[in-house]
C-alpha positions in Angstrom: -4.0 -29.0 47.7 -1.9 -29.7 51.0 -0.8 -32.9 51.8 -3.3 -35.7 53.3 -4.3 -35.4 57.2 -4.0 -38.4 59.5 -7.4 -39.7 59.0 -6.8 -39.8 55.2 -3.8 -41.7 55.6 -5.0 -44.3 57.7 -8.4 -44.9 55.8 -5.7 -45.1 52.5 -4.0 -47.9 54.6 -7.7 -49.2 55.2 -8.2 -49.6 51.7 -5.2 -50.6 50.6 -5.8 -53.2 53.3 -9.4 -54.2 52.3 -8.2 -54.0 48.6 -5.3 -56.9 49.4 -8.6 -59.0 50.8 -10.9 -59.6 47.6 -11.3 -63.3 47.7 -15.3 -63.6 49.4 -14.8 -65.2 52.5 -16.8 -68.5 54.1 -17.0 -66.5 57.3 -18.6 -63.4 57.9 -17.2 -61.5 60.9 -18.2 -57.5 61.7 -15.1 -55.5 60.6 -14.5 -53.4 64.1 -16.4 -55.9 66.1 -15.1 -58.8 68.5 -15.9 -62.0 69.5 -15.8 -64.2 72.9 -14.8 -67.6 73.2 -14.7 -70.1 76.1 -11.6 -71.9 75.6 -10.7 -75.2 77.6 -7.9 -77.6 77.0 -7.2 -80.1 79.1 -4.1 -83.0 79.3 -4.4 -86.3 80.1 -1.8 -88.9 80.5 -2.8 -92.7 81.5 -2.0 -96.2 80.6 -4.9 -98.1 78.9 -5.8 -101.2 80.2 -3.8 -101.8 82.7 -4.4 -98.7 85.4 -7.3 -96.2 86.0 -4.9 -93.7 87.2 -4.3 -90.7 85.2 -2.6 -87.3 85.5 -4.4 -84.3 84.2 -3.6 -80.5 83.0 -6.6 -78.3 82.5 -6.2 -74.8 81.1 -9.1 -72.3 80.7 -9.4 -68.9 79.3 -11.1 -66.1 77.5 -10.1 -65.7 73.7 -11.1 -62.7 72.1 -11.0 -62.8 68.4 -10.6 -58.9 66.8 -11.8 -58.5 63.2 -9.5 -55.7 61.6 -10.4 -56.8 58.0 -12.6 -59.1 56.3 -9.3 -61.4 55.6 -7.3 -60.2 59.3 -8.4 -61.4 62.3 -6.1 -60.8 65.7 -6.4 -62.7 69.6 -5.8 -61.6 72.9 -6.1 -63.9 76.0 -7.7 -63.4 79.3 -8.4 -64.8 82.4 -6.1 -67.6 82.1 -6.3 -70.3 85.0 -4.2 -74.0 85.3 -5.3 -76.6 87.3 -4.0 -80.3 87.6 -5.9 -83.2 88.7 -4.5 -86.5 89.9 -7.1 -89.5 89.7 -6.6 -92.4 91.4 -9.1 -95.3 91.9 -11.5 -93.1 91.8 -10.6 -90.2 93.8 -9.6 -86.8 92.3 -7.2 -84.5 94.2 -7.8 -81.0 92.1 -5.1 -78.1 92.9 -4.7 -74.7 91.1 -1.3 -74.2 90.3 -0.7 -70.3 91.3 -3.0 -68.8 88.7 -0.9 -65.4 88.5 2.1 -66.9 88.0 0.9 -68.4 84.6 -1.6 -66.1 83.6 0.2 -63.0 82.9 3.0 -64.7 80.3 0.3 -67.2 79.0 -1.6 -63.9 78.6 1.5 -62.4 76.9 1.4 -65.3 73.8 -1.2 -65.5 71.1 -1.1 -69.6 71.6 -0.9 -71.1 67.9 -2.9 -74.2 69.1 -5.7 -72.1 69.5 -5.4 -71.0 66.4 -4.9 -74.0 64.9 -9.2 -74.5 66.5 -10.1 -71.9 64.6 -8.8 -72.7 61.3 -10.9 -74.2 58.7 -9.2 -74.6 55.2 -12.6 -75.4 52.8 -13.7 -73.5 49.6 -17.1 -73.7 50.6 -18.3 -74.9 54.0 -21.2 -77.5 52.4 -19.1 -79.2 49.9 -16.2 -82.0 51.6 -12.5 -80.9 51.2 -8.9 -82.4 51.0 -5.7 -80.8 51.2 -2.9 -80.3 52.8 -3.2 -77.2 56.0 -0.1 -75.7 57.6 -0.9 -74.8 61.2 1.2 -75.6 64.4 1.3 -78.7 64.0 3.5 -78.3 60.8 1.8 -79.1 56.6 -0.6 -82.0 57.2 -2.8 -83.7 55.1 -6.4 -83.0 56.5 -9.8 -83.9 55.2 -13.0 -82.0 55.5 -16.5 -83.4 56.0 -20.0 -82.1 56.0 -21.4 -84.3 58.8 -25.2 -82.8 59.0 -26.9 -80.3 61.5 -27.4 -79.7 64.8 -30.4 -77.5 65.2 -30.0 -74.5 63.1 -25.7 -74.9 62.7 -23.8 -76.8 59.8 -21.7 -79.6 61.3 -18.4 -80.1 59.8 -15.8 -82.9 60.5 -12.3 -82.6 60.4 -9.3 -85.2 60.6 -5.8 -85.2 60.7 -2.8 -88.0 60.4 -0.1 -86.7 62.4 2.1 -88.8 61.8 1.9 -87.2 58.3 2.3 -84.0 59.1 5.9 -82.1 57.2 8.0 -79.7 59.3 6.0 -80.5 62.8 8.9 -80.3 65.0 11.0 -77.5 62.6 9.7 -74.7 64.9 10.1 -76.2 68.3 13.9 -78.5 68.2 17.3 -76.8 68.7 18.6 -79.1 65.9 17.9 -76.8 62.5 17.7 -79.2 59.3 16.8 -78.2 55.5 13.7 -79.6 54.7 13.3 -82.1 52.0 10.0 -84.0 50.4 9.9 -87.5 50.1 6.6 -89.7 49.7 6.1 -91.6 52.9 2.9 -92.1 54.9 5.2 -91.7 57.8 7.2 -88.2 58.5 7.1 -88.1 62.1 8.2 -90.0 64.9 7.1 -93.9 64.0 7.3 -94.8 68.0 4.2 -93.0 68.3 1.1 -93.0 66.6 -1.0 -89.3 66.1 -4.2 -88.5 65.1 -6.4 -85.8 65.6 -10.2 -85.3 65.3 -12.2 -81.6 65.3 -15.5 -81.4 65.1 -16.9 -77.7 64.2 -20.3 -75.9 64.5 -20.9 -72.8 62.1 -23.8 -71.0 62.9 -25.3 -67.7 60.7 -21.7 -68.2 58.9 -19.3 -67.9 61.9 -17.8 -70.9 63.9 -20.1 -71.2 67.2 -18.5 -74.6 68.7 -14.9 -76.2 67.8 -14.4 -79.7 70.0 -11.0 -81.4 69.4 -9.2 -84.2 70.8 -5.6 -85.2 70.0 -4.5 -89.4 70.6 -0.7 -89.7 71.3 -0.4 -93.5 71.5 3.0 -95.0 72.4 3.5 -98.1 70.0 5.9 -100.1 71.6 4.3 -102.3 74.1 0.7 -101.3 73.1 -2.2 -103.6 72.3 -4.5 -102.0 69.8 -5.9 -99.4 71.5 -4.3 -100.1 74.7 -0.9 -98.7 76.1 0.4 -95.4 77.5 -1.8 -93.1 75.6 -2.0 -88.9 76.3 -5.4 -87.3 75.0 -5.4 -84.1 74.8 -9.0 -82.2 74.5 -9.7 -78.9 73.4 -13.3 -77.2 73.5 -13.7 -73.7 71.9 -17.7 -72.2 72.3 -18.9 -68.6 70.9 -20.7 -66.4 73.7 -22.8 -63.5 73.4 -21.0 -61.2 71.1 -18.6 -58.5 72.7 -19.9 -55.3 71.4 -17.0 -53.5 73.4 -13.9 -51.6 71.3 -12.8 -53.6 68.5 -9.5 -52.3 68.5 -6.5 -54.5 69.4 -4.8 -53.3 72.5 -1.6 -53.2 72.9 0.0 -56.7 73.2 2.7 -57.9 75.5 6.6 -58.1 74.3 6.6 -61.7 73.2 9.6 -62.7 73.8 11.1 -65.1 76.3 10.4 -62.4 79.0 8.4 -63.0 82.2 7.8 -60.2 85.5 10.0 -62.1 88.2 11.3 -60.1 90.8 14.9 -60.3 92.3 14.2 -61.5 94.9 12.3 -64.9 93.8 15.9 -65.4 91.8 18.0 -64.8 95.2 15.6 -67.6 97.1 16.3 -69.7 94.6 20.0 -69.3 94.3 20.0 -70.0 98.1 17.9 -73.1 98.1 19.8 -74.6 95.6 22.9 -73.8 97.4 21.3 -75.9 100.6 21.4 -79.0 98.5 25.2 -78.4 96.6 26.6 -81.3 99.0 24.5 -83.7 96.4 22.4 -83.5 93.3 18.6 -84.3 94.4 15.9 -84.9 92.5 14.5 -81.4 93.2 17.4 -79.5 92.6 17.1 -79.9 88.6 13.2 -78.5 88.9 14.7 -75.4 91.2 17.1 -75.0 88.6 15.0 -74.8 85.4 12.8 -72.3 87.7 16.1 -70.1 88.0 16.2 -70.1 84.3 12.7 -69.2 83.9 13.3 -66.7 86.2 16.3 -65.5 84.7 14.5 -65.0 81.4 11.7 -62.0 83.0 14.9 -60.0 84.4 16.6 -57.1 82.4 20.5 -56.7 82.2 20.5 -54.6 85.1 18.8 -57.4 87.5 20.4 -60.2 86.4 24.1 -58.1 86.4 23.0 -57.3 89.9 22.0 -61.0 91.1 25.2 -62.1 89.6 27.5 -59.7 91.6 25.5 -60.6 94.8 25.2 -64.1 94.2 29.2 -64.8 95.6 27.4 -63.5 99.1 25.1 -65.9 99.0 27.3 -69.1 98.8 30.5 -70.1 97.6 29.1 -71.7 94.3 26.1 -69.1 93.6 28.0 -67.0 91.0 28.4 -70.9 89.4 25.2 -71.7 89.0 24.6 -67.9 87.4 26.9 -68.7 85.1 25.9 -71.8 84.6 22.3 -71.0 83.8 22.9 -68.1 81.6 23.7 -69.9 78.3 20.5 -71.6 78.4 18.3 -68.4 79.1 18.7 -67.0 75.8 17.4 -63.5 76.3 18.8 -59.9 75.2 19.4 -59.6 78.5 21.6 -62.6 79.4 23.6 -62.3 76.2 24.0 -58.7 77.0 25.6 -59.6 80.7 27.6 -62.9 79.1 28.9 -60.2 76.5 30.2 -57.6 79.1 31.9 -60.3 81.3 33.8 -61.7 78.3 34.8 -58.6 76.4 35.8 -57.8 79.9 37.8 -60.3 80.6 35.7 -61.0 84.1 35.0 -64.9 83.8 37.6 -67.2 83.0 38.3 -68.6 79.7 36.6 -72.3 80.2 33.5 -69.6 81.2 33.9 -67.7 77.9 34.5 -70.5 75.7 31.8 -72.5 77.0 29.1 -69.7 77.0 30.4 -68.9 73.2 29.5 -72.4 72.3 26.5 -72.4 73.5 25.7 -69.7 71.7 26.0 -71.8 68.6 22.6 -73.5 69.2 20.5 -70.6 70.5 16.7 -71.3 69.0 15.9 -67.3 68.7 17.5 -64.1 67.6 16.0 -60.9 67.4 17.9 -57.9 66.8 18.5 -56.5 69.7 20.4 -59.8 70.8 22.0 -59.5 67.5 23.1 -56.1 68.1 24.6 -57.4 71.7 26.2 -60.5 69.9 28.2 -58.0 67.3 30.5 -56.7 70.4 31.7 -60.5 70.9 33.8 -59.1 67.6 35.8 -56.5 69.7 37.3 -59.4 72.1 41.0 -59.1 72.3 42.0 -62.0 74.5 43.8 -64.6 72.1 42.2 -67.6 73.9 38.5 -66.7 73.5 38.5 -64.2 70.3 38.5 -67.0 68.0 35.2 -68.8 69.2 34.1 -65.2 69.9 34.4 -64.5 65.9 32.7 -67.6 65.2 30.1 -67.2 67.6 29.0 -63.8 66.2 29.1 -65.1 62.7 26.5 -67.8 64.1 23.9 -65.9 66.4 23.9 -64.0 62.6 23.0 -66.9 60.5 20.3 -68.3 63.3 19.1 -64.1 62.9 18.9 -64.5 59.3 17.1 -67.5 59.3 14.2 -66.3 61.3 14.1 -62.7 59.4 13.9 -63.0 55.7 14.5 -59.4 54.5 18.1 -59.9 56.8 20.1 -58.5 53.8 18.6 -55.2 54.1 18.7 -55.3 58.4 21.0 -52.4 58.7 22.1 -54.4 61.8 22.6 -57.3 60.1 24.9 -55.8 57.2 26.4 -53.4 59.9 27.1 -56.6 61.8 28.7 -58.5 58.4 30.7 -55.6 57.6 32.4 -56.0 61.0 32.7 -59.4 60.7 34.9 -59.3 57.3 36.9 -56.5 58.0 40.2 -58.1 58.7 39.8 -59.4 55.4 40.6 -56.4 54.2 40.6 -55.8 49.6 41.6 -59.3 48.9 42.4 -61.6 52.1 46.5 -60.7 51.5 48.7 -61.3 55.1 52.0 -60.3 55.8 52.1 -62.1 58.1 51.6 -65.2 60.2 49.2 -63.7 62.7 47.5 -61.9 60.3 47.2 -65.1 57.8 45.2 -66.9 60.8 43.6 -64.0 61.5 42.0 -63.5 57.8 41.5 -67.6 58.0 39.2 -67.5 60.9 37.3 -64.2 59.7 36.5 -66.6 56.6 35.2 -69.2 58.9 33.3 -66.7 60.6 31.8 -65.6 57.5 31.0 -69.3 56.2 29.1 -69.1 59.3 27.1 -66.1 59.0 26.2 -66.6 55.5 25.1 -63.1 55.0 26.2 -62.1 51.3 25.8 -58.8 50.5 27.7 -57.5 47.1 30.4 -56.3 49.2 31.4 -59.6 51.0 30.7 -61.4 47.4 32.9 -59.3 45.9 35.9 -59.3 48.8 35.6 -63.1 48.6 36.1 -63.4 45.0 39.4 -61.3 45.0 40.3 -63.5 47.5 40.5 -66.6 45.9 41.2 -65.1 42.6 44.6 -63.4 43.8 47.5 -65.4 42.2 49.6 -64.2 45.5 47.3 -65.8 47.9 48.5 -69.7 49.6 46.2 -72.4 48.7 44.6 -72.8 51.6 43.0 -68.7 52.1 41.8 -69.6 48.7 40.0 -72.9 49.6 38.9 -70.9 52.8 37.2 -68.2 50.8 35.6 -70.2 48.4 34.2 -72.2 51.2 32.8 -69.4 52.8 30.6 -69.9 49.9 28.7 -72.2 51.9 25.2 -71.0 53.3 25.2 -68.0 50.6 21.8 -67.8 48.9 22.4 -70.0 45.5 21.0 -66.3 43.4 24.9 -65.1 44.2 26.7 -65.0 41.3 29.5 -67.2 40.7 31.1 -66.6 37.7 34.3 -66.1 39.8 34.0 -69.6 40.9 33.2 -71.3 37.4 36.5 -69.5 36.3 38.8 -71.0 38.6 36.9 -74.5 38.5 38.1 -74.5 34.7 41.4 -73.0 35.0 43.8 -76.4 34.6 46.8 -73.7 35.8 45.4 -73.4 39.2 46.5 -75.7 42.0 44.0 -79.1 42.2 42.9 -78.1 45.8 41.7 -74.8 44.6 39.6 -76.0 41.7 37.8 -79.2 43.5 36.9 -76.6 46.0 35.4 -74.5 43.6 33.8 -77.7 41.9 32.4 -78.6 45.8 31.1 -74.8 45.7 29.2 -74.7 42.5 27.5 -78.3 43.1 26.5 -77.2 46.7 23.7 -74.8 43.7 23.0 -77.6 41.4 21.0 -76.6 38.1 21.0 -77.9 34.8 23.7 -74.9 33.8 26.1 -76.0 36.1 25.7 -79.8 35.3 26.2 -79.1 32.0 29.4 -76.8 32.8 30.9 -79.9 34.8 30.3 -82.2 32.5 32.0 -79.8 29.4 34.9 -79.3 31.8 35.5 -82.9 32.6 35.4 -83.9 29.2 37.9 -81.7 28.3 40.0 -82.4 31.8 43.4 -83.1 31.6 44.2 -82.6 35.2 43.9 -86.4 36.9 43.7 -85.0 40.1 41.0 -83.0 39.6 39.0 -85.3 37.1 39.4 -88.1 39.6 37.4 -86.3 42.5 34.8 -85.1 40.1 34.2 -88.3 38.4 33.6 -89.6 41.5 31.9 -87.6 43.3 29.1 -87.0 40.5 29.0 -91.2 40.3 28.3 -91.1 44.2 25.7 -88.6 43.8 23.5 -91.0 41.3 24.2 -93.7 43.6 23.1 -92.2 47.0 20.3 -92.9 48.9 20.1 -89.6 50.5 16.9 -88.4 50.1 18.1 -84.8 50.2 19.7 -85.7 47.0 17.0 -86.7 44.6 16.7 -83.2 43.4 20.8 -83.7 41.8 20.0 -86.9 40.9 17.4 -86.0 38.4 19.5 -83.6 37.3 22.5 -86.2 37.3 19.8 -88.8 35.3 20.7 -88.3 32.0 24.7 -87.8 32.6 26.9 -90.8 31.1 30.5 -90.1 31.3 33.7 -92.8 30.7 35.8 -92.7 33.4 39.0 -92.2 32.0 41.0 -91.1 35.2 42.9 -93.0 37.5 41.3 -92.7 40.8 43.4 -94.6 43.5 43.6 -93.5 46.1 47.2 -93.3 47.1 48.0 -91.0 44.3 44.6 -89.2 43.6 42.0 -87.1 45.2 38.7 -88.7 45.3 35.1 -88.6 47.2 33.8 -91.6 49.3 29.8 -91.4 50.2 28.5 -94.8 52.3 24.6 -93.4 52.9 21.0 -95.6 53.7 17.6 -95.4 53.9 14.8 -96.3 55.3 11.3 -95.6 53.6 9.3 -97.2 56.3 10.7 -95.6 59.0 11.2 -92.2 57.3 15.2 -92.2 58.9 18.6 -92.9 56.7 22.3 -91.3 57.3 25.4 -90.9 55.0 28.7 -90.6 55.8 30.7 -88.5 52.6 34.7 -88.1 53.0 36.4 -85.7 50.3 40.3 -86.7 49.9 42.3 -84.6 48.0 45.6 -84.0 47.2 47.6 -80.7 46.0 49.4 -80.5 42.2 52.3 -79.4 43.9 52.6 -82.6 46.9 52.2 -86.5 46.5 50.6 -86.3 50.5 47.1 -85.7 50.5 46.6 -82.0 51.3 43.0 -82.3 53.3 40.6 -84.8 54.7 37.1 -84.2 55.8 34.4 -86.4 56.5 30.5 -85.3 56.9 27.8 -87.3 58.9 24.3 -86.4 57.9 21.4 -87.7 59.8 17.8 -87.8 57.4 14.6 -88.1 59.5 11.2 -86.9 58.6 11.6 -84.9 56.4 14.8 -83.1 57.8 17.9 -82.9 56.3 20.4 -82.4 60.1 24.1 -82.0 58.8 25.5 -83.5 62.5 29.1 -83.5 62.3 31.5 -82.4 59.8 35.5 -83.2 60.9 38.6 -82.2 59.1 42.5 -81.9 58.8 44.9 -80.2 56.3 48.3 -80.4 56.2 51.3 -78.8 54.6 55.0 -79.1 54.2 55.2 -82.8 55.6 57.2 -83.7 52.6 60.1 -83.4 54.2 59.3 -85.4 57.1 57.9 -88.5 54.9 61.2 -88.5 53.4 62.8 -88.0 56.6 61.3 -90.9 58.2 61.2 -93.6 55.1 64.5 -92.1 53.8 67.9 -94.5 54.6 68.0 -94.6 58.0 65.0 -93.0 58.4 63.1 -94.5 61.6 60.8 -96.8 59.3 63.1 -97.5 57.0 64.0 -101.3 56.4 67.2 -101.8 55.2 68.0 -104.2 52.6 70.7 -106.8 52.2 74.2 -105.8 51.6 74.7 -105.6 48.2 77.8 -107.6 46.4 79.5 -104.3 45.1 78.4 -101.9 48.2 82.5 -100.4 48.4 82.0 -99.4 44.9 79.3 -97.7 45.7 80.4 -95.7 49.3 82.6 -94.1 47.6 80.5 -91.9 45.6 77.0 -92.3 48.1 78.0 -88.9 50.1 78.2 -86.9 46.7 74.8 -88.5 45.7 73.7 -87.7 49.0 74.3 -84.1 48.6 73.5 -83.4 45.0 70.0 -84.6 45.8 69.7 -82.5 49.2 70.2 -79.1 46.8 68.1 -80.1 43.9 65.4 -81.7 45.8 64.6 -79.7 49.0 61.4 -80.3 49.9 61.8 -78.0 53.0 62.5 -74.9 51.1 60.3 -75.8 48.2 57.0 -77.1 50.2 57.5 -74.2 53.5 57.1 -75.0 57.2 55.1 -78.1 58.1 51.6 -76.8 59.3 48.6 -78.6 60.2 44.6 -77.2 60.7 42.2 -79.0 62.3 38.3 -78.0 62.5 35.2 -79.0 63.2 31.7 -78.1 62.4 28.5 -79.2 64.3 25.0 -78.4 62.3 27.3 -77.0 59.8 28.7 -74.1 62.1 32.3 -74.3 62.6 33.0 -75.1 66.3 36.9 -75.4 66.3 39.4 -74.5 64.4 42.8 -74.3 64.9 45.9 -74.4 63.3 49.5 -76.1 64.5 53.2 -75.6 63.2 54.5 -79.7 63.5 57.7 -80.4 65.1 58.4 -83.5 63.0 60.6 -84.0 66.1 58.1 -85.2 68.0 56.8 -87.5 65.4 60.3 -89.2 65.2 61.5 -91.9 67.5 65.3 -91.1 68.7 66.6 -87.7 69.4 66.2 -84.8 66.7 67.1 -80.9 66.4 64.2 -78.7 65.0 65.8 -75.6 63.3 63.6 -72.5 63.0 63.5 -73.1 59.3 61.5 -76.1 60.9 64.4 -78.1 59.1 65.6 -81.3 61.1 68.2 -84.0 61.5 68.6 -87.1 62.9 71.0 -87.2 65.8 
C-alpha cells in the first residue's frame, strides 16, 4: 500500500482537527460556510454637562466570519471607511478621512475588538453566567444575563468592570512588567472609571445582533455622571448568509507594514524641512506621518530615501535618522544595522539607535535575524551597547515566541552571543577579561538557556582560576533563565564557606530569584550551620526583609518565608558586614506601591565594601515594572584608604605630640618599612578598578569599567606608577 495522497492527508488533518473540538458548542455555525456582518464603531469624546460639543470617529465595515471547524472560526475585513464628525451647537461638519489610505492596513488586521463582540463565554446560552473572560481588553470579571426575547431571538446581557480587568494594558505599553495577583477591586488606572455593557441577540443558535457601548469617565473633576466622558459604541448585525467560498483567503503580512510610496516619504521630508527654523505644532503630526510611512517601505526604499534625503535639505538625513529607532520594522533595523556595522553614522547615531533598541515592543525573526549582525561590530565605542543590544531584541523575541529555545535562529543567535566566553570564561588578558564580562551581561540580557550556555556558565563560576567578579558576572547571568534550569552548580558554591563572600551571596541572590520550598529549606540548613559572618549577615537579612515587604510581587516568598524562625546570631553592621536594605509601600486602594532594595556587600579578602546596587521597582495594577537598577564595584582601593587616612595621609588628623616622641623617631622609619613589605595591600589586592552599570527594565544599559588613578582622588601632587602604586610628593 503506497503512501497517502494529498487529499488523504489533508482530510487526516481535518479529523485530527475536528477530533481536538469534542466539547458540543452553544453556536452552530456551517463548517465551510461564511457569514456577513455590518460592523460600526463609532468614538465620541465630549464634556458632560457643561458643553454640547463633541468630537466623533466612526468606522464601518464588512466582517466576514469563516467557519473552518466547529471550535475554529477565522475574519477577514472589507470595505473599511473612517469618517469624523465635529458637532457643535448643533451643527455637524461630517468629512471622510481618505478612505484608501485606512482601508487597506485596517483591512490587513483581524481587529481584536471585534472579536472581543463576538465572544460569549456561557455554558449554556439560557442559564446566567459569571466568570472571568480574557479578550482585548485583558482577564475581566464579566457577568452573563438571560434578559428575555425579542421576537423569535434569546436576549442576553453582558457587563464588564474595567477597572477590574488583569493585564489590560500588558499587550499595548513599551514598559514590560511580570504580572502578579493581588485582590483589589481596582487593577487599572483609578483616574478613570470603565465599564462596559453588550447586549447580544442569538437567533436559530448563532449571534444575529451584538450592541456595545464602552463609558471612559475621567474622575477628577467629574460630578456623578458628568465630566469629560468618551463613549465608545459598537453595533455588530448578521445579514443574509454568504453562501460564497468558505475558504480563508490569503491574509495580509501583519506586521507593522503599510503600501506608502517613496515619494509620499520625500514630500514629507521636504515639508518638514520648510518648518526646521522652529518647532510648530504641525511639524510633530508630519513627523509621526514620516514614521508611519517609514514602516510600509522595504530596506531598499527606505536605504534609498536616506541617501537622497542630504539633497533635499541640510537636516533631512537627521530626521531619517531620527525617525528610524521608533519605526520598528525588519526593514529599518536592517538599514540601522548596515550603517552601524559600517561604520556610516557617527557614534552618538549608533549608540543612541542601540538604545533604542532596548524598548522595541515587537520582534519577529526576521528582525531577530538582522539584530544578530549587531554582534560583528568592531568599533570599540559602539560594540559594547551593540552586544547588549542583540542580547535584548533576543529576550523581547523570546518573550513573544514561546517555543524560542528550539528557534534555530534564536539558539543560532545565543551561540554567537556567548562565544567569547569561550569553555569556562578564562582571560589572559585585560581586553579579553572585559570582553568575556560584557558577553555575560549580554547573556543576562538575552536570557535564552539552552544546555550549552547553562553548562558554559557553570564552569565559569566554578573555575577556582577565575577573579571574583567573572564569577559574580556568570552567576548573574542567571537572571531571566527559566527557574526549570538546574542549579545544582549554584547550591554548591552558595554552601561552600572556602569560596570568597561575594561569590556565595551571589549565588544566594541567584537561587532566591526561584524560590520553592527546597530552596528555602536549603538556605535555612546553610545558615544554621553558617560560620561565615559576612555571608550569614546578608542572608539573614535579606530573608527578614522579604517577610517584612509590602511588595505585592512578593507574597508568593512570603508564604513560603511564613513558617521560617531563625536567631540572628550574626553581626550585621554595616561598616564591617554585607547586608540588604529593602524600604517598599503599598497602596491597596489605589492598586500602586514601590520598593527601593540596596544589596551591600563586602569581599572575605577586603574590609571596603566590594559592590553596591540599588533596585527601584514600581507595582501598579497588577504589574510588577523593575525601573531602575544602579550599581558600582570596586577593587584594589585598599591601598588608597590607607593612603589617604594613613600619617600624613590628606585626611589624616594628627594628634598631639606625644611626651616621648624622640624615643620613638628613632625607630619610626624601620616600622615604617617593615609594615610596607608585610602588609602591601597593592601587590596583595591588584590594580584599583572600578565598574559601573546600569539596568533599565532589567536590561543592562551601561556598563563600563575604569582603572582609578587614586591621584586624582588625592589633594596635593602625586606620581601614579604603572603598578598603579603611588606616593605622596
Amino acid at each position: 500500500m503506497g503512501p497517502p495522497g494529498v487529499l488523504g492527508v489533508l482530510a487526516l488533518l481535518l479529523v485530527l482537527q475536528l477530533a481536538a473540538c469534542q466539547k458540543p458548542t452553544k453556536f452552530k455555525y456551517t463548517v465551510g460556510e461564511s457569514y456577513r456582518y455590518k460592523y460600526s464603531a463609532s468614538t465620541a469624546s465630549t464634556v458632560l454637562g457643561v458643553t454640547r460639543k463633541s468630537t466623533n470617529l466612526t468606522l464601518e465595515c464588512d466582517v466576514i466570519v469563516h467557519v473552518i471547524t466547529p471550535c475554529e472560526h477565522a475574519i477577514t475585513i472589507e470595505n473599511v471607511q473612517l469618517n469624523t464628525v465635529a458637532e457643535d451647537q448643533g451643527s455637524t461638519v461630517d468629512r471622510n478621512i481618505e478612505s484608501d489610505s485606512f482601508s487597506s492596513p485596517l483591512e490587513s488586521y483581524h481587529l481584536r475588538g471585534i472579536v472581543s463582540t463576538l465572544q460569549n463565554s456561557m455554558d449554556r446560552i439560557d442559564l446566567d453566567y459569571s466568570d472571568v473572560e480574557r479578550d482585548v481588553t485583558g482577564d475581566c470579571p464579566v457577568s452573563y444575563a438571560v434578559e428575555g426575547t425579542d421576537g423569535a431571538a434569546l436576549v442576553i446581557s453582558k457587563k464588564r468592570d474595567l477597572n477590574a480587568c488583569v493585564g489590560r494594558f500588558a499587550h499595548t505599553s513599551h514598559i514590560q512588567g511580570v504580572g502578579y495577583s493581588i485582590k483589589s477591586p481596582v487593577q487599572n488606572i483609578p483616574v478613570v472609571a470603565s465599564t462596559s455593557t453588550c447586549r447580544q441577540k442569538v437567533l436559530t443558535n448563532r449571534l444575529t445582533s451584538v450592541i456595545c457601548e464602552e463609558r471612559h469617565l475621567l474622575k477628577p473633576f467629574s460630578n456623578d455622571e458628568s465630566g469629560a466622558v468618551t463613549i465608545t459604541s459598537q453595533n455588530l448585525t448578521l445579514v443574509p448568509e454568504d453562501t460564497a467560498n468558505a475558504g480563508v483567503s490569503e491574509s495580509k503580512s501583519a506586521s507593522h507594514t503599510r503600501e506608502k510610496s517613496l515619494a509620499d516619504a520625500k514630500a514629507l521630508v521636504e515639508e518638514l524641512c520648510e518648518n526646521d527654523s522652529e518647532v510648530r505644532v504641525e511639524s510633530t503630526t508630519k513627523f509621526s506621518q514620516l514614521i508611519d510611512d517609514l514602516r510600509g517601505m522595504t530596506h531598499a526604499e527606505i536605504r534609498a530615501l536616506h541617501q537622497h534625503s542630504p539633497s533635499i535639505c541640510r537636516h533631512g538625513q537627521q530626521l531619517i535618522e531620527d525617525a528610524l529607532p521608533v519605526v520598528s520594522t525588519a526593514g529599518s533595523l536592517n538599514l540601522m544595522t548596515d550603517l552601524i556595522v559600517d561604520g556610516k553614522v557617527t557614534d552618538r547615531v549608533a549608540n543612541t539607535w542601540l538604545l533604542a533598541l532596548n524598548f522595541i515592543p515587537s520582534v519577529d525573526q526576521e528582525m531577530l535575524r538582522i539584530a544578530s549582525g549587531l554582534l560583528e561590530v568592531r568599533n570599540p565605542a559602539v560594540a559594547t551597547r551593540a552586544r547588549l543590544a542583540a542580547g535584548a531584541v533576543l529576550y523581547q523575541y523570546c518573550r513573544q515566541h514561546e517555543k524560542c529555545d528550539r528557534d534555530s535562529v534564536a539558539l543560532e543567535t545565543m551561540e554567537q552571543l556567548v562565544r567569547p566566553l569561550g569553555a569556562d570564561c578564562r582571560a589572559n588578558s585585560e581586553e579579553e577579561e572585559r570582553k568575556v564580562l560584557l558577553t555575560l551581561r549580554a547573556a543576562g540580557n538575552a536570557g535564552l538557556s539552552p544546555p550549552s550556555v547553562v553548562d558554559t556558565l557553570n564552569e565559569c563560576f566554578m573555575s577556582r582560576d577565575n577573579p571574583a567578579r567573572i564569577k559574580v558576572a556568570a552567576i548573574e547571568a542567571f537572571r531571566r533563565f527559566s527557574c526549570t534550569v538546574r542549579r545544582d552548580f549554584m547550591r554548591a558554591v552558595f554552601r561552600d564557606m572556602a569560596e570568597d563572600s561575594e561569590v556565595r551571596i551571589a549565588a544566594y541572590l541567584g537561587l532566591m530569584r526561584c524560590p520553592s520550598h527546597q530552596e528555602v529549606g536549603l538556605v535555612r540548613a546553610a545558615l544554621e550551620r553558617e560560620q561565615v559572618n559576612q555571608v550569614g549577615s546578608f542572608v539573614w537579612t535579606h530573608l527578614m526583609n522579604l517577610q517584612e515587604t509590602a511588595s505585592p510581587y512578593q507574597l508568593e516568598v512570603q508564604g513560603l518565608l511564613a513558617d521560617l524562625h531563625l536567631q540572628n546570631k550574626f553581626s550585621i553592621d554595616t561598616r564591617k558586614y554585607s547586608r540588604n536594605f529593602e524600604i517598599s509601600g503599598f497602596n491597596s486602594e489605589y492598586h500602586v506601591g514601590a520598593s527601593l532594595d540596596s544589596n551591600l556587600v563586602y569581599s572575605s579578602k577586603s574590609y571596603i565594601p566590594r559592590s553596591l546596587n540599588s533596585n527601584l521597582t514600581l507595582q501598579m495594577f497588577g504589574e510588577s515594572v523593575n525601573l531602575l537598577e544602579v550599581g558600582a564595584r570596586v577593587e584594589g582601593m585598599e591601598r588608597l584608604v590607607e593612603s589617604v587616612f594613613a600619617p600624613g595621609g590628606g585626611l589624616h588628623n594628627a594628634a598631639p605630640e606625644p611626651l616621648f616622641r624622640s624615643r620613638r623617631d628613632a625607630t619610626q622609619r624601620e616600622k615604617l618599612e617593615k609594615i610596607k613589605a608585610d602588609f602591601d595591600a597593592a601587590g596583595r589586592m591588584g590594580d584599583p578598578q572600578a565598574f559601573f552599570h546600569m539596568k533599565v527594565k532589567q536590561r543592562n544599559m551601561v556598563k563600563q569599567s575604569r582603572e582609578i588613578n587614586p591621584c586624582l582622588l588625592l589633594s596635593g601632587s602625586c606620581a601614579f606608577s604603572s603598578r598603579n602604586l603611588f606616593r605622596l610628593i
